[in-house]
Each structure stands twice: as C-alpha cells, then as structure tokens.
C-alpha positions in Angstrom: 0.0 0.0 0.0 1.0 3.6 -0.7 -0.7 5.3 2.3 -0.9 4.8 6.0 -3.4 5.7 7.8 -2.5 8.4 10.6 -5.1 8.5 13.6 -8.9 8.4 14.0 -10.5 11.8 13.4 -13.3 11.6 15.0 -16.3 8.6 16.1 -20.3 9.4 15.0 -22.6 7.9 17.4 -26.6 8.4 16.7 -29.2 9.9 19.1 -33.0 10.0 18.3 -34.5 12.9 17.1 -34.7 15.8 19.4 -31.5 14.2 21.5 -29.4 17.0 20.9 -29.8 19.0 24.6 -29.8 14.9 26.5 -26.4 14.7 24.5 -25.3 18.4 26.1 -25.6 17.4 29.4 -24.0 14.4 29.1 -21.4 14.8 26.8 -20.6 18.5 27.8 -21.9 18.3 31.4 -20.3 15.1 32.5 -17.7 14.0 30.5 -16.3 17.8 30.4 -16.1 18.1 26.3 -16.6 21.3 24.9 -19.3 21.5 21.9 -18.1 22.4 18.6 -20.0 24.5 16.3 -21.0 22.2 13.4 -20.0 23.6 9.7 -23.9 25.7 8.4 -24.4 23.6 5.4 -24.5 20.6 8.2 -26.7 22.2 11.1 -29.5 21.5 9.2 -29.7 17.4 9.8 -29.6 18.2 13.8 -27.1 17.0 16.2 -24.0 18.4 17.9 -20.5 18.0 18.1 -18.0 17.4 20.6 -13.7 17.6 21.0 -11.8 17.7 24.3 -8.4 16.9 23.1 -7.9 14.6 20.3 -11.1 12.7 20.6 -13.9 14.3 18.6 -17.4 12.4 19.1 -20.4 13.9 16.5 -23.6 13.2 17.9 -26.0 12.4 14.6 -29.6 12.7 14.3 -30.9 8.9 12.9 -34.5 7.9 12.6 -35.6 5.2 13.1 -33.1 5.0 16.1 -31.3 2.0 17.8 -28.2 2.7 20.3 -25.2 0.7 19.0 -25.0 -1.7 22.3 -21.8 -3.4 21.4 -20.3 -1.8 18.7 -18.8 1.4 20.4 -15.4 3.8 20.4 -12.8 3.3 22.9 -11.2 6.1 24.8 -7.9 6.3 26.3 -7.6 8.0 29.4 -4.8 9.7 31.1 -5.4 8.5 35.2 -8.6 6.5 34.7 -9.1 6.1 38.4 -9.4 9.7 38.6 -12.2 9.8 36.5 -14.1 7.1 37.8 -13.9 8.7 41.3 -15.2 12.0 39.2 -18.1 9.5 37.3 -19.0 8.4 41.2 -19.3 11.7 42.3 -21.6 13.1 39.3 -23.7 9.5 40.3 -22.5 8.2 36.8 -23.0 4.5 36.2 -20.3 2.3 34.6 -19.1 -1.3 34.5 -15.8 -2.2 34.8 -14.4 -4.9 32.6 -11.2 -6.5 33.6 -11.4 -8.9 30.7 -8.6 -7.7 28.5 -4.7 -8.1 30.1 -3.2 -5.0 30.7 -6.0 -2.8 30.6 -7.8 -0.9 33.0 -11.6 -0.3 31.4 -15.0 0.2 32.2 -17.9 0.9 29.7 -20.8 3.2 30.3 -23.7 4.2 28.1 -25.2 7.4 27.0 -28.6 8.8 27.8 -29.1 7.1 24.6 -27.7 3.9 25.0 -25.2 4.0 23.2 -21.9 2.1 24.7 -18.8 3.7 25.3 -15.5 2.3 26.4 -12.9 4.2 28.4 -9.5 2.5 29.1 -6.0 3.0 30.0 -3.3 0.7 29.8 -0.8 -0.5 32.3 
C-alpha cells in the first residue's frame, strides 16, 4: 500500500430525534467536552459536536433510532481512576471490565444507549 493511515479523526454515534440538549448534558456536562459549532451547510440534519483533546465524538440525528450496544469507540484515558472517582461523584453508572490483560476499562452508556469504552493501559 501507498498510504498509511495516521489517527482516527473523529467517532459518529446516533441519538433520536430531538436528543441534541440529552447529548449536552452528558457529553458536555459530565464527560467535560466542549461542543463544537457544526459547519452551516450541516446544522441542518440536527445533532452536535464534541472535541476535548484529540477525541472528537459527533452526535447524529438517525430515525428510526437503535443505540449501538456493542459496537462502540474506545477512549484512552490519562489516570482513569481519577475519573471514575469523578463518574461516582456526578452519580454516573459504569461497568468495569477486567477482561482484557493490561488494561484498565469500564464501559458506560449514554442517555441514549449508546456504549462507550474508556481505558487505559498498564
């Protein structure tokens, strides 16, 4: 091949219609990402987007909707206990998973439903 492929630019997850101000407060409000303005000629199909450092997550209008229960994007984190001590205190549900050696993981889910992983690794 004559091309590699240099990181992920972003992750698109789907929310029903009208999801955009559920997707706010969770996305903004408790996983600290600051919204993005979305480009005009794209603001019409609904959603928001989201960046806090390199990890961009665009929240898409989809109807009919169904939350994608396993497939999902994995986040590193920098001092993962820290942030589960942060998820406790803002009464944030997750499941820890210590099913793959040398990681420190838990998944929670959207107010969507959607999965999310966040891990770091030891």
């Amino acid at each position: 091949m004559d091309f590699q492929y240099e990181q992920l630019d972003h992750i698109q997850l789907a929310a029903p219609k009208g999801g955009e101000e559920k997707a706010r407060a969770f996305y903004h409000g408790i996983l600290g990402f600051t919204e993005v303005e979305k480009p005009e000629n794209l603001r019409s199909r609904g959603g928001v987007w989201f960046s806090n450092g390199e990890v961009d997550i665009h929240i898409g209008i989809e109807e009919p909707f169904h939350p994608a229960r396993k497939a999902h994007p994995a986040i590193r984190v920098k001092n993962i206990e820290a942030m589960k001590k942060y998820l406790d205190e803002k009464d944030t549900e997750y499941i820890v998973d210590n099913n793959l050696p040398g990681a420190n993981r838990f998944y929670l889910h959207d107010p969507f439903g959607n999965r999310l992983e966040f891990l770091q690794w030891i």
